[in-house]
HTML snippet that shows the backbone in 3Dmol.js (N, CA, C, O; Angstrom):
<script src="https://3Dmol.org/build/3Dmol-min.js"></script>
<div id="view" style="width:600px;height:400px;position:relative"></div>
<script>
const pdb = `
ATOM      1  N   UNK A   1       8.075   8.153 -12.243  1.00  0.00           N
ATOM      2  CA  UNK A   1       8.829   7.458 -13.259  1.00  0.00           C
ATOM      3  C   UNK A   1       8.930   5.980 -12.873  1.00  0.00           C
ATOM      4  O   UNK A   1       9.271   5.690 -11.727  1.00  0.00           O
ATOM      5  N   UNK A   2       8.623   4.942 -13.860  1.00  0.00           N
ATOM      6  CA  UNK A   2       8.790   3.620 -14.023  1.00  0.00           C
ATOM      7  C   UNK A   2      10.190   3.286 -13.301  1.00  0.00           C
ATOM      8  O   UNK A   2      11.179   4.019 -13.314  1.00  0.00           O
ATOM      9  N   UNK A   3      10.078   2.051 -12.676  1.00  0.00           N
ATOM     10  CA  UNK A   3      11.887   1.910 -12.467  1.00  0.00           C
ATOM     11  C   UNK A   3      11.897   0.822 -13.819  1.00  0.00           C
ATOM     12  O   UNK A   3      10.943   0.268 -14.365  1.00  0.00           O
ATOM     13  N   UNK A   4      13.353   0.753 -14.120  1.00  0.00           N
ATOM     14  CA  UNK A   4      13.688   0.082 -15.138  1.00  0.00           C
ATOM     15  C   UNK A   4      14.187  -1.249 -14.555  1.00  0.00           C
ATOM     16  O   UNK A   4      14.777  -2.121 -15.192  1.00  0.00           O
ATOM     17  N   UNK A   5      13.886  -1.278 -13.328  1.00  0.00           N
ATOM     18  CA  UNK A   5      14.135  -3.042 -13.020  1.00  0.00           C
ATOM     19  C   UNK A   5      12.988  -3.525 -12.093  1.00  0.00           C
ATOM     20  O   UNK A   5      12.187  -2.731 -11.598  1.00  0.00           O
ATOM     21  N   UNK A   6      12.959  -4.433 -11.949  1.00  0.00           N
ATOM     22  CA  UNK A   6      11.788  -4.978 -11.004  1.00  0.00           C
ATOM     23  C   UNK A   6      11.933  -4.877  -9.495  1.00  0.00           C
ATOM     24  O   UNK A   6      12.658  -5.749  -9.015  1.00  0.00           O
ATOM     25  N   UNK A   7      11.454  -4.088  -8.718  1.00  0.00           N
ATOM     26  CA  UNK A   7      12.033  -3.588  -6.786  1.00  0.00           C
ATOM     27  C   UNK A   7      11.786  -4.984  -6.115  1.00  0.00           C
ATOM     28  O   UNK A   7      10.883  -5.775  -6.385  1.00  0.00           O
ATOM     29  N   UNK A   8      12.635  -5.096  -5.320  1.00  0.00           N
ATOM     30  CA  UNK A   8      12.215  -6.163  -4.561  1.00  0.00           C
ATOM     31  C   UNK A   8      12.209  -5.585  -2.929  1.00  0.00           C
ATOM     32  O   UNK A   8      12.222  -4.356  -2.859  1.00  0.00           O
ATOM     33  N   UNK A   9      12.191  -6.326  -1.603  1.00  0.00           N
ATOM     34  CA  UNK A   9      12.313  -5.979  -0.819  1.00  0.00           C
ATOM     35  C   UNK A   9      11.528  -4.492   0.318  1.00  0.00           C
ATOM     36  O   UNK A   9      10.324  -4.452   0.569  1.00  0.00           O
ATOM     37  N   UNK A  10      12.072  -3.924   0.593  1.00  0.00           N
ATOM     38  CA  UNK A  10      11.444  -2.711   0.773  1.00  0.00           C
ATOM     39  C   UNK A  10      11.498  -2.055  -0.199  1.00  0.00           C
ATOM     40  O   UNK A  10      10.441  -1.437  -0.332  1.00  0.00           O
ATOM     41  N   UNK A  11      12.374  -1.807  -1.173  1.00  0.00           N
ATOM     42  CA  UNK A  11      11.960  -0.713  -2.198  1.00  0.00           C
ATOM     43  C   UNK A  11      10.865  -1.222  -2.628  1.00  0.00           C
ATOM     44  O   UNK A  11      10.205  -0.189  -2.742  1.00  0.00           O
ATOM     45  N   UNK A  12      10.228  -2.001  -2.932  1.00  0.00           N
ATOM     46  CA  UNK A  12       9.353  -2.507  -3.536  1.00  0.00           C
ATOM     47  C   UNK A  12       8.254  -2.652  -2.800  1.00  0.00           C
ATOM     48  O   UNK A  12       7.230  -3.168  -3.248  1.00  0.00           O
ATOM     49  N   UNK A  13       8.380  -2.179  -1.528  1.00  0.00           N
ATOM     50  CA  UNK A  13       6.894  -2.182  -0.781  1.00  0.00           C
ATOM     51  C   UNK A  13       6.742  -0.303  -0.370  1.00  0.00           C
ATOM     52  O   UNK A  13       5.735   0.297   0.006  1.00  0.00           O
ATOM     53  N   UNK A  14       8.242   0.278  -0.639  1.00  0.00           N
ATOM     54  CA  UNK A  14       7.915   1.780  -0.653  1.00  0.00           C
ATOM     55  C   UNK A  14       7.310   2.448  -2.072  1.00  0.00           C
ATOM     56  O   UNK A  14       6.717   3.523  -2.168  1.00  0.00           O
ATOM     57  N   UNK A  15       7.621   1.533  -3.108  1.00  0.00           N
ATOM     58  CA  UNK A  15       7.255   2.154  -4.340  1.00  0.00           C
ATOM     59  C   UNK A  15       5.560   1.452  -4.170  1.00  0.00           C
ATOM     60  O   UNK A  15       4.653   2.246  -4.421  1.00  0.00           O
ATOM     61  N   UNK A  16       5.235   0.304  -3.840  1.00  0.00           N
ATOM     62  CA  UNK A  16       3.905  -0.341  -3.870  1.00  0.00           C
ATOM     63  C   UNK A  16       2.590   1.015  -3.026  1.00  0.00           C
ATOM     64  O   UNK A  16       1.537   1.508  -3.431  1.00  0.00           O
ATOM     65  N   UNK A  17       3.548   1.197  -1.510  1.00  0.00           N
ATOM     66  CA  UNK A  17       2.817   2.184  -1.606  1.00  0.00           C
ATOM     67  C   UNK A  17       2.550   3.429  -1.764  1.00  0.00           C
ATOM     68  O   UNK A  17       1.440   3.884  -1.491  1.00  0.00           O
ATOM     69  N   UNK A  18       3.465   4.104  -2.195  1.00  0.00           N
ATOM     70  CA  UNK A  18       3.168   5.396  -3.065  1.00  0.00           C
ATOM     71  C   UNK A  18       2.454   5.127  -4.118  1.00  0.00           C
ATOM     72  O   UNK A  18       1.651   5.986  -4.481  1.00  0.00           O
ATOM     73  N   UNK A  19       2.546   4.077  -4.749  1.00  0.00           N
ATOM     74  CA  UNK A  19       1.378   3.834  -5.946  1.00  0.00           C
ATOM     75  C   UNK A  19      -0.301   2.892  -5.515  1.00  0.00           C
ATOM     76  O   UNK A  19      -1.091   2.447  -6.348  1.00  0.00           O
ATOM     77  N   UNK A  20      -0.388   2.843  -4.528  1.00  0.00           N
ATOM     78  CA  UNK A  20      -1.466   1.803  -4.284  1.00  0.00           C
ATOM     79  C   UNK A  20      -2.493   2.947  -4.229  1.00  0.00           C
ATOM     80  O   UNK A  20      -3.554   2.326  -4.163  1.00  0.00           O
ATOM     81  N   UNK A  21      -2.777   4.175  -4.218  1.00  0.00           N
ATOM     82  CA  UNK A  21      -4.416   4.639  -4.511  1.00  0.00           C
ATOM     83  C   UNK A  21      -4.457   4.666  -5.987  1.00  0.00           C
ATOM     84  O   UNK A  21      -5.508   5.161  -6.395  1.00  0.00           O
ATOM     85  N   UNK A  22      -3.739   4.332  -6.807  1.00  0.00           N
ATOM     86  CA  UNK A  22      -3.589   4.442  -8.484  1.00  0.00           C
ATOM     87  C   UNK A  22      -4.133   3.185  -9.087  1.00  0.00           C
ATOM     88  O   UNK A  22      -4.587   3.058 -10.224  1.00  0.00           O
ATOM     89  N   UNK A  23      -3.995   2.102  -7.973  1.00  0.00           N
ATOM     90  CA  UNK A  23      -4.552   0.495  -8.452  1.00  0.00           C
ATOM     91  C   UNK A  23      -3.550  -0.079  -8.528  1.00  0.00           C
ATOM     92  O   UNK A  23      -2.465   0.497  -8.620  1.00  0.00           O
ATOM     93  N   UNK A  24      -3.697  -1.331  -8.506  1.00  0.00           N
ATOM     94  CA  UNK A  24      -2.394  -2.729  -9.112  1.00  0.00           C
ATOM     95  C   UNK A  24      -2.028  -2.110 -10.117  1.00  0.00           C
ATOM     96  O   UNK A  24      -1.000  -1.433 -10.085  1.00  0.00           O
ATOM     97  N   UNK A  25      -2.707  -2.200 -11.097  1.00  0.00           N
ATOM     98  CA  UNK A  25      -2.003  -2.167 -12.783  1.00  0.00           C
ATOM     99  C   UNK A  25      -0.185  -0.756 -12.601  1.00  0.00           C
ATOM    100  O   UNK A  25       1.021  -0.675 -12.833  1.00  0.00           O
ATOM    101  N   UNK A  26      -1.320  -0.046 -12.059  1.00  0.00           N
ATOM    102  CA  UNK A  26      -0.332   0.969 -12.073  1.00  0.00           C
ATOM    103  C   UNK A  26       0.573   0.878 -11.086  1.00  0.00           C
ATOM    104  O   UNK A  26       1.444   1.744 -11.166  1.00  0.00           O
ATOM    105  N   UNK A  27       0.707  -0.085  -9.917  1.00  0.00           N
ATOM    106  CA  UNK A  27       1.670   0.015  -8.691  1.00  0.00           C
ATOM    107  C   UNK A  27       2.402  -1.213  -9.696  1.00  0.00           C
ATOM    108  O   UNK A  27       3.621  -1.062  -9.773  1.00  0.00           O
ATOM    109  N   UNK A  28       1.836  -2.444 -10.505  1.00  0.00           N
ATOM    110  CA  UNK A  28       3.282  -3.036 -11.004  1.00  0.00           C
ATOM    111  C   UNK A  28       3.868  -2.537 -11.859  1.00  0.00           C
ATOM    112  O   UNK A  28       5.064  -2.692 -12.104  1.00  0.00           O
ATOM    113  N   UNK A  29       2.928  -1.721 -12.555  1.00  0.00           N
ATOM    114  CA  UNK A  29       4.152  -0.557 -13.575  1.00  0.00           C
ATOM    115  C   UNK A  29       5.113   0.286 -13.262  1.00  0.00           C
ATOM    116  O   UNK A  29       5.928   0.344 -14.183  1.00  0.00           O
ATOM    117  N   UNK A  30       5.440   1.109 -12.183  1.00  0.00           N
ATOM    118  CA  UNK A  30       5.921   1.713 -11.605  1.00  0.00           C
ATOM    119  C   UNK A  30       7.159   1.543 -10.841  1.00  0.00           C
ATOM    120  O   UNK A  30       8.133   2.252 -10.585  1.00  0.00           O
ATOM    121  N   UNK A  31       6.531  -0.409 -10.394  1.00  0.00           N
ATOM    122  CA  UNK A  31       7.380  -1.059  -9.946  1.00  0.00           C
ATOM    123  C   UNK A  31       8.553  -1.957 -10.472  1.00  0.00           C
ATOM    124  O   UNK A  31       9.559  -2.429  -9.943  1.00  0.00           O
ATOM    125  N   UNK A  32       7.977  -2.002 -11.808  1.00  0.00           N
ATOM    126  CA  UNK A  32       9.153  -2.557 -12.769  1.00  0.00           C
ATOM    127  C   UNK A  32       8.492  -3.865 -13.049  1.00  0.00           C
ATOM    128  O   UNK A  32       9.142  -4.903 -13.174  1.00  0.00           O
ATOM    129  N   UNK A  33       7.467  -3.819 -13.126  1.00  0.00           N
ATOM    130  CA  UNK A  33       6.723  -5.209 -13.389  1.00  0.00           C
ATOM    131  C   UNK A  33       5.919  -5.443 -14.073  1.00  0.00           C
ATOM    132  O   UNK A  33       5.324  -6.521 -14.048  1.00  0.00           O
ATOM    133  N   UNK A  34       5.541  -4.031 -15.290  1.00  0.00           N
ATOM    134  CA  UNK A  34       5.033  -3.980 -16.350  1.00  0.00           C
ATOM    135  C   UNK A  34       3.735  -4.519 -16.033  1.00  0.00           C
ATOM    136  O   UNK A  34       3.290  -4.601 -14.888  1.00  0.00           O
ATOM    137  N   UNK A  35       3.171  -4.865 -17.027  1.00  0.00           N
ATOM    138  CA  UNK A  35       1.437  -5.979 -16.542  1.00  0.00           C
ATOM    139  C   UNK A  35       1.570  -7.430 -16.339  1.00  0.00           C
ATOM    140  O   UNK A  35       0.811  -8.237 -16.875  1.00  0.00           O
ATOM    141  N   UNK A  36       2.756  -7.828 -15.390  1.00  0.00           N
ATOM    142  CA  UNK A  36       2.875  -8.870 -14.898  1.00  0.00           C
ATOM    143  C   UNK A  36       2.208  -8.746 -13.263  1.00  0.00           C
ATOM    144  O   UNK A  36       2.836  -8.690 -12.206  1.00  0.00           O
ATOM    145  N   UNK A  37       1.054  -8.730 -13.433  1.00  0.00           N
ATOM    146  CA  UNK A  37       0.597  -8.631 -12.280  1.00  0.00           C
ATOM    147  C   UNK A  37       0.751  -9.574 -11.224  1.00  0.00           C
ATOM    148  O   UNK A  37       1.086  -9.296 -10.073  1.00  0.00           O
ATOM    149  N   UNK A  38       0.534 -10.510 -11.597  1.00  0.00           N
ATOM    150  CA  UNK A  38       0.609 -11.931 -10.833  1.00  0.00           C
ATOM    151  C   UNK A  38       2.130 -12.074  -9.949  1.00  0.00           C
ATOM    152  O   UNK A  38       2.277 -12.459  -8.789  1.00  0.00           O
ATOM    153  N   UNK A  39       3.315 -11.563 -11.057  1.00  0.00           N
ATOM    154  CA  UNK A  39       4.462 -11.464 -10.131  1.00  0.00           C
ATOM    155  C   UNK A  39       4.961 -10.573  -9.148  1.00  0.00           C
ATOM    156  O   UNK A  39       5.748 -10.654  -8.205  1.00  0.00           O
ATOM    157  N   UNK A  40       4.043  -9.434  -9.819  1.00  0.00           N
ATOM    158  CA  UNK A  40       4.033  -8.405  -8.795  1.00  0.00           C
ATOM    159  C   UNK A  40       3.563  -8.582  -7.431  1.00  0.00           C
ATOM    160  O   UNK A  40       4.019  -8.202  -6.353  1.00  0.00           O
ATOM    161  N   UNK A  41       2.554  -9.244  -7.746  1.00  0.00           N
ATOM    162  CA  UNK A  41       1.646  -9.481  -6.339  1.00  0.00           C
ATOM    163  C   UNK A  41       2.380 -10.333  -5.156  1.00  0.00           C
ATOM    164  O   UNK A  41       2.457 -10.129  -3.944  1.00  0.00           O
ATOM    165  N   UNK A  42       3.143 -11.889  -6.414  1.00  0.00           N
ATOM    166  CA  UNK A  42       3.783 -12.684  -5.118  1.00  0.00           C
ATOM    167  C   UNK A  42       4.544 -11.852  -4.382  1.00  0.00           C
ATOM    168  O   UNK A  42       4.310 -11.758  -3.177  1.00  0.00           O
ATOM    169  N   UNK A  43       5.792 -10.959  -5.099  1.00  0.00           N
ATOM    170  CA  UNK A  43       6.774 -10.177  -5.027  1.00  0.00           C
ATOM    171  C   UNK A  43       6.182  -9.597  -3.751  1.00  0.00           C
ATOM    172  O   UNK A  43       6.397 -10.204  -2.702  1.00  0.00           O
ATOM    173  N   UNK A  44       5.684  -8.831  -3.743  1.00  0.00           N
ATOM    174  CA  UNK A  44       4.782  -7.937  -2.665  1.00  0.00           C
ATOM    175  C   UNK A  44       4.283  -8.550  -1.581  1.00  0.00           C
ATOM    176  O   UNK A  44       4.245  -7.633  -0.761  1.00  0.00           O
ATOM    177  N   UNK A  45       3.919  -9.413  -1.108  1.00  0.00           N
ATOM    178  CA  UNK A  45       3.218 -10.379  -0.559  1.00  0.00           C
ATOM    179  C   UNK A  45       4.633 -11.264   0.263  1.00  0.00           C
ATOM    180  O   UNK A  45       4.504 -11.786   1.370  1.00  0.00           O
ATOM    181  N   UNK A  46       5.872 -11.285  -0.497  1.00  0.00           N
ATOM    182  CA  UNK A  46       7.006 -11.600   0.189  1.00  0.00           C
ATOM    183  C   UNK A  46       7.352 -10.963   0.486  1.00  0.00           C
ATOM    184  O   UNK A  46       7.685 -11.243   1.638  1.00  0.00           O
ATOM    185  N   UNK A  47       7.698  -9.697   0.175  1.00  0.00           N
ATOM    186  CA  UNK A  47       8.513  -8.433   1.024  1.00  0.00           C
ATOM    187  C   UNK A  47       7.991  -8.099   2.059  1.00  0.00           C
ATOM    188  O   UNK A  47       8.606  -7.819   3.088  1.00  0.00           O
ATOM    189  N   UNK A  48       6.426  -8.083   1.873  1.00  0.00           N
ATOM    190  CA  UNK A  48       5.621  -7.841   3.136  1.00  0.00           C
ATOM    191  C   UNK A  48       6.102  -8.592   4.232  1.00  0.00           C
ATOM    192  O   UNK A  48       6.483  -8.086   5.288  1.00  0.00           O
ATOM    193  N   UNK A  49       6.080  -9.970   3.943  1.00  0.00           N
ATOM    194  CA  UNK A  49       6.095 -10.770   5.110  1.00  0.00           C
ATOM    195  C   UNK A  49       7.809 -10.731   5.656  1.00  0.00           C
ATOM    196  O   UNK A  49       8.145 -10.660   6.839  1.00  0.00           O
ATOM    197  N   UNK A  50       8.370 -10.771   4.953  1.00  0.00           N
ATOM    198  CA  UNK A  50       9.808 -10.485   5.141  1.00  0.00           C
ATOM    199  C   UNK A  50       9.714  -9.259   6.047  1.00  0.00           C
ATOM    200  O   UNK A  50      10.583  -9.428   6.903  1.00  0.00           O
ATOM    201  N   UNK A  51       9.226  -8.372   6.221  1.00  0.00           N
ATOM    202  CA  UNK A  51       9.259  -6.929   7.081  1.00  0.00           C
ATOM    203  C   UNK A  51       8.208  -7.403   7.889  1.00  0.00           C
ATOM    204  O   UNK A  51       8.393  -6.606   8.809  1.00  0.00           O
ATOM    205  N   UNK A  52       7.042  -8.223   8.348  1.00  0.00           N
ATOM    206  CA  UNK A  52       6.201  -8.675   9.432  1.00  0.00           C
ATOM    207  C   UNK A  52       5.440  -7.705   9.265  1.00  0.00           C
ATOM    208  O   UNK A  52       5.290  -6.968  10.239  1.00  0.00           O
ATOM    209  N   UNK A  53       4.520  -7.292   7.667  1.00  0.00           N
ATOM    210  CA  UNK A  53       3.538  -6.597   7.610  1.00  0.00           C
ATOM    211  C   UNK A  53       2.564  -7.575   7.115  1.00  0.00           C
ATOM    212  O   UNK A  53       3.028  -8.415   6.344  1.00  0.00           O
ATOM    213  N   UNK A  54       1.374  -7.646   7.376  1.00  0.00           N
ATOM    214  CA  UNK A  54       0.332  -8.177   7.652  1.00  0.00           C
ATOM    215  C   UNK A  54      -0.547  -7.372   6.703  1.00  0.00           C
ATOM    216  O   UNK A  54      -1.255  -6.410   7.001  1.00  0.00           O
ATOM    217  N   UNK A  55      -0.330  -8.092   5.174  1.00  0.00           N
ATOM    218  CA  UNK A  55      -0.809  -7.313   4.590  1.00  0.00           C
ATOM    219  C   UNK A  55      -1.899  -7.730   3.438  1.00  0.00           C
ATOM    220  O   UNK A  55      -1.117  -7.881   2.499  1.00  0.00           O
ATOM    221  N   UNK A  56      -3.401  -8.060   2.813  1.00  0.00           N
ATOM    222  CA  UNK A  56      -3.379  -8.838   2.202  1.00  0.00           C
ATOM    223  C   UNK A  56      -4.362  -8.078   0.856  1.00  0.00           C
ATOM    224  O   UNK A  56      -5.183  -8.851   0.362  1.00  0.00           O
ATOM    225  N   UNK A  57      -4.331  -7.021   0.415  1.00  0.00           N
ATOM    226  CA  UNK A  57      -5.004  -6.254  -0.310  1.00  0.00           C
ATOM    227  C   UNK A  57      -3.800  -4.772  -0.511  1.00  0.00           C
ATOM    228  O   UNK A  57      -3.369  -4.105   0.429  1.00  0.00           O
ATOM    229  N   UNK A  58      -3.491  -4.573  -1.900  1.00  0.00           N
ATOM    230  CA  UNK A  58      -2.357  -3.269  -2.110  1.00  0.00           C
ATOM    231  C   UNK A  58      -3.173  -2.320  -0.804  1.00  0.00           C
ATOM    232  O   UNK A  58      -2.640  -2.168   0.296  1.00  0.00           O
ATOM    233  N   UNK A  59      -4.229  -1.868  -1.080  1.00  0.00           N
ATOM    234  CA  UNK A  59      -4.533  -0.241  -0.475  1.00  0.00           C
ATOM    235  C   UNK A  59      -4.532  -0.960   1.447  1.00  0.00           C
ATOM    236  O   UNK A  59      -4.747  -0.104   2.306  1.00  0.00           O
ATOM    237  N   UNK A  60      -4.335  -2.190   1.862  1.00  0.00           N
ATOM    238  CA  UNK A  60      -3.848  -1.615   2.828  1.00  0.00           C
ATOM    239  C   UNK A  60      -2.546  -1.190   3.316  1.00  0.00           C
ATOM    240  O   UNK A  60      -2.327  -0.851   4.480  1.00  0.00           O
ATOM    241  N   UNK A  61      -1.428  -1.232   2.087  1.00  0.00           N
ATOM    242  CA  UNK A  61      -0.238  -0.347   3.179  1.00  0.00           C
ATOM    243  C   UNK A  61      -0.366   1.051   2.576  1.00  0.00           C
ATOM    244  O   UNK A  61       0.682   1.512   2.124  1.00  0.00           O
ATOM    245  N   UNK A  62      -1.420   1.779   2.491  1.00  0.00           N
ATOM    246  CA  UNK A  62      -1.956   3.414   2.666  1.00  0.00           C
ATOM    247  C   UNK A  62      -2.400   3.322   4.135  1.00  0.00           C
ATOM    248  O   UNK A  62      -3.147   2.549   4.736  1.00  0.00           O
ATOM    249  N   UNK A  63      -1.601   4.490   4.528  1.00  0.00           N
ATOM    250  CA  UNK A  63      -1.764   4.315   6.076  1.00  0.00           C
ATOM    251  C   UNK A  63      -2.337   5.992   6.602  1.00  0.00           C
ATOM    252  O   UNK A  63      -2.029   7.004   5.971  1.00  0.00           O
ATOM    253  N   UNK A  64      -3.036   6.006   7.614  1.00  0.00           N
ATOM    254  CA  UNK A  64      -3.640   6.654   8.042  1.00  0.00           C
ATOM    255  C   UNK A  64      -2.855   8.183   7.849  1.00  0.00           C
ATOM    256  O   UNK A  64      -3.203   9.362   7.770  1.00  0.00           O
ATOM    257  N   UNK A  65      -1.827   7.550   7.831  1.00  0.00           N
ATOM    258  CA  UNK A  65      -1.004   9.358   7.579  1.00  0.00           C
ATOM    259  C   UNK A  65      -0.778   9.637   6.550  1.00  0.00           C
ATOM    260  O   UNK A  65      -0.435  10.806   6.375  1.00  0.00           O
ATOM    261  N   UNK A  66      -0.839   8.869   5.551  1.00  0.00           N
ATOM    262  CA  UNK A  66      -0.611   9.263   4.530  1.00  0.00           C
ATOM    263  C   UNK A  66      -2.191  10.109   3.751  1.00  0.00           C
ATOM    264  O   UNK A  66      -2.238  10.729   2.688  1.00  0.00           O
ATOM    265  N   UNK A  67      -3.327   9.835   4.735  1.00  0.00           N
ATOM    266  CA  UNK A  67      -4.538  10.150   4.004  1.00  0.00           C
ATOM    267  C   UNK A  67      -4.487  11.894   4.902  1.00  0.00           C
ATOM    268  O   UNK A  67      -5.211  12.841   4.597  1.00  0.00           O
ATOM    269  N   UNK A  68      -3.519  11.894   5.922  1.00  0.00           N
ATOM    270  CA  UNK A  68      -3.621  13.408   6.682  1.00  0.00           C
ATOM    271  C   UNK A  68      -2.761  13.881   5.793  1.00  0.00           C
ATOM    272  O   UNK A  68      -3.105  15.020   5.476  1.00  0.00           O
ATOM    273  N   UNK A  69      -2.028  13.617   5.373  1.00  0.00           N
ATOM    274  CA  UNK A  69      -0.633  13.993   4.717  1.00  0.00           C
ATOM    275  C   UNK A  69      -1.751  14.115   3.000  1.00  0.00           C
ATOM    276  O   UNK A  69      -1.384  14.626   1.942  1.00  0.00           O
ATOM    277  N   UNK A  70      -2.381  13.808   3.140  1.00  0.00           N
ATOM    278  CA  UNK A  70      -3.098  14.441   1.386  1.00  0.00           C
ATOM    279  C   UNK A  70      -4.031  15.045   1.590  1.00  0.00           C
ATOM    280  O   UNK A  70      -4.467  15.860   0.777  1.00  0.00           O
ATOM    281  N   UNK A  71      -4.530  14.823   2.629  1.00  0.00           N
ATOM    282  CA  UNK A  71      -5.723  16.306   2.838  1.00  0.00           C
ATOM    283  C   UNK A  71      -5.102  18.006   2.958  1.00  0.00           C
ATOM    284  O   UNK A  71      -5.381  19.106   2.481  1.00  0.00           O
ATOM    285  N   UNK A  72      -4.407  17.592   3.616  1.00  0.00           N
ATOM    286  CA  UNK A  72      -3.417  19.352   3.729  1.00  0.00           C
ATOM    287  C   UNK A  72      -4.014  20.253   4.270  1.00  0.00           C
ATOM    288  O   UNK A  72      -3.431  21.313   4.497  1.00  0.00           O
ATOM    289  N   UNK A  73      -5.251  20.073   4.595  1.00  0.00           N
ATOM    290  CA  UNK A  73      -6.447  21.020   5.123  1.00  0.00           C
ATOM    291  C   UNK A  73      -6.040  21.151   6.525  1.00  0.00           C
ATOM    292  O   UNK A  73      -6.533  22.171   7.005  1.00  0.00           O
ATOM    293  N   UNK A  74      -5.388  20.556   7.283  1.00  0.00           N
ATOM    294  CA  UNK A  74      -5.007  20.813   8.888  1.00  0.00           C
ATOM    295  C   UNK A  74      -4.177  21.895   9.134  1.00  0.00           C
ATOM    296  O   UNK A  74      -3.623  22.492   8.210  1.00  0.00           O
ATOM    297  N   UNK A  75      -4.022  22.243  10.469  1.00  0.00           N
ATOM    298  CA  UNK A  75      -3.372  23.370  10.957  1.00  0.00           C
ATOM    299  C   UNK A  75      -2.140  22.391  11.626  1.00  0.00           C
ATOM    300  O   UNK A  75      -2.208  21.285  12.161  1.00  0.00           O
ATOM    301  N   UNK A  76      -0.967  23.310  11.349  1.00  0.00           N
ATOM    302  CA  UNK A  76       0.145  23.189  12.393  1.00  0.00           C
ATOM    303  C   UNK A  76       0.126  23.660  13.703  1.00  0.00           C
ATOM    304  O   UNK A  76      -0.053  24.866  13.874  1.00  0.00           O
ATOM    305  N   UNK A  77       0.291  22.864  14.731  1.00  0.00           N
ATOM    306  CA  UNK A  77       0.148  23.764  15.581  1.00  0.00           C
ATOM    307  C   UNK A  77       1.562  23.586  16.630  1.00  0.00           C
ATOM    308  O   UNK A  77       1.617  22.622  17.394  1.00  0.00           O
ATOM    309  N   UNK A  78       2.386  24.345  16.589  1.00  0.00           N
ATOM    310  CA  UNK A  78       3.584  24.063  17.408  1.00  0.00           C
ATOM    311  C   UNK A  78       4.294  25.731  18.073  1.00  0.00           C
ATOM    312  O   UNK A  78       4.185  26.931  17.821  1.00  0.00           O
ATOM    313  N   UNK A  79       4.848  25.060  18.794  1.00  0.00           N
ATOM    314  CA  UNK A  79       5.972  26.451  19.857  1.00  0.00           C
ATOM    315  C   UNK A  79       6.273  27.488  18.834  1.00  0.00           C
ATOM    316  O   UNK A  79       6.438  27.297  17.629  1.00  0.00           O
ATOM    317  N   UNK A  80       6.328  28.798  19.589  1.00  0.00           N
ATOM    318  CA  UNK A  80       6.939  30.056  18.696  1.00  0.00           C
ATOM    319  C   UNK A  80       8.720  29.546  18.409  1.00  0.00           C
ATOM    320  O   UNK A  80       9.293  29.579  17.320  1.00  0.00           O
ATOM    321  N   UNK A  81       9.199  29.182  19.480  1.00  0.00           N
ATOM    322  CA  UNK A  81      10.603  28.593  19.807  1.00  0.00           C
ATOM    323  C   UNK A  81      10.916  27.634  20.207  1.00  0.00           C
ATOM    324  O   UNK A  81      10.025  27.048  20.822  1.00  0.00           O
ATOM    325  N   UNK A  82      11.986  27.068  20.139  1.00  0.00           N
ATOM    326  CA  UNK A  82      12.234  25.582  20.636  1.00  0.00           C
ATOM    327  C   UNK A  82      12.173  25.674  21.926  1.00  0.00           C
ATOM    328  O   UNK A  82      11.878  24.673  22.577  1.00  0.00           O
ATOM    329  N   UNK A  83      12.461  26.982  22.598  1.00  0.00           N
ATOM    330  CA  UNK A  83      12.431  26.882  24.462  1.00  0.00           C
ATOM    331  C   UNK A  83      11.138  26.768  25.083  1.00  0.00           C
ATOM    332  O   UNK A  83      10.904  26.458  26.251  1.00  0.00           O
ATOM    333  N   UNK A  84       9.939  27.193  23.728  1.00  0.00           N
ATOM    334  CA  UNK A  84       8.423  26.922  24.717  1.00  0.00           C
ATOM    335  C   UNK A  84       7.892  26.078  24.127  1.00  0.00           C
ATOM    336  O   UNK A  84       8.074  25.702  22.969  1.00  0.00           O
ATOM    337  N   UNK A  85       6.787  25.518  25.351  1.00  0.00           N
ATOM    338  CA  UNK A  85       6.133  24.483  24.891  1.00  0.00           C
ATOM    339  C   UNK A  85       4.762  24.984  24.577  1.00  0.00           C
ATOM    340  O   UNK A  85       3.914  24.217  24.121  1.00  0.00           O
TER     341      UNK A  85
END
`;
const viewer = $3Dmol.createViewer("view");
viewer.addModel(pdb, "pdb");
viewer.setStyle({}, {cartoon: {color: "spectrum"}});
viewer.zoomTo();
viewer.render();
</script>
């Protein structure tokens, strides 16, 4: 669901990337920024730097876990109990 205001800050770089394999168009829609792309982008581009992410293309804050975290194809592999390792 669209937010009905424009995110700034981290919300706006958590909503950027849950939407960044969808494209721009659709990460400023989402984000409350309709097809104002251009503001979306500064917007993004400040929050980034405001948090010291180093960021200069949407699909790089898709991060390596998030591509394990959509494959789903892996095994868990952990203790029967919390007492073994």
């Amino acid at each position: 669901m669209a937010s009905a205001k424009q995110l700034h800050g981290t919300d706006l770089v958590d909503c950027a990337r849950a939407n960044a394999k969808q494209g721009i168009e659709t990460a400023a829609y989402q984000c409350g920024y309709g097809d104002d792309i251009n503001t979306f982008a500064q917007e993004l581009r400040q929050a980034c730097k405001q948090m010291n992410l180093q960021v200069n293309e949407l699909s790089e804050l898709v991060t390596d876990q998030d591509m394990i975290l959509e494959m789903g194809t892996g095994e868990i592999i952990a203790p029967d109990t919390s007492s073994q390792l």
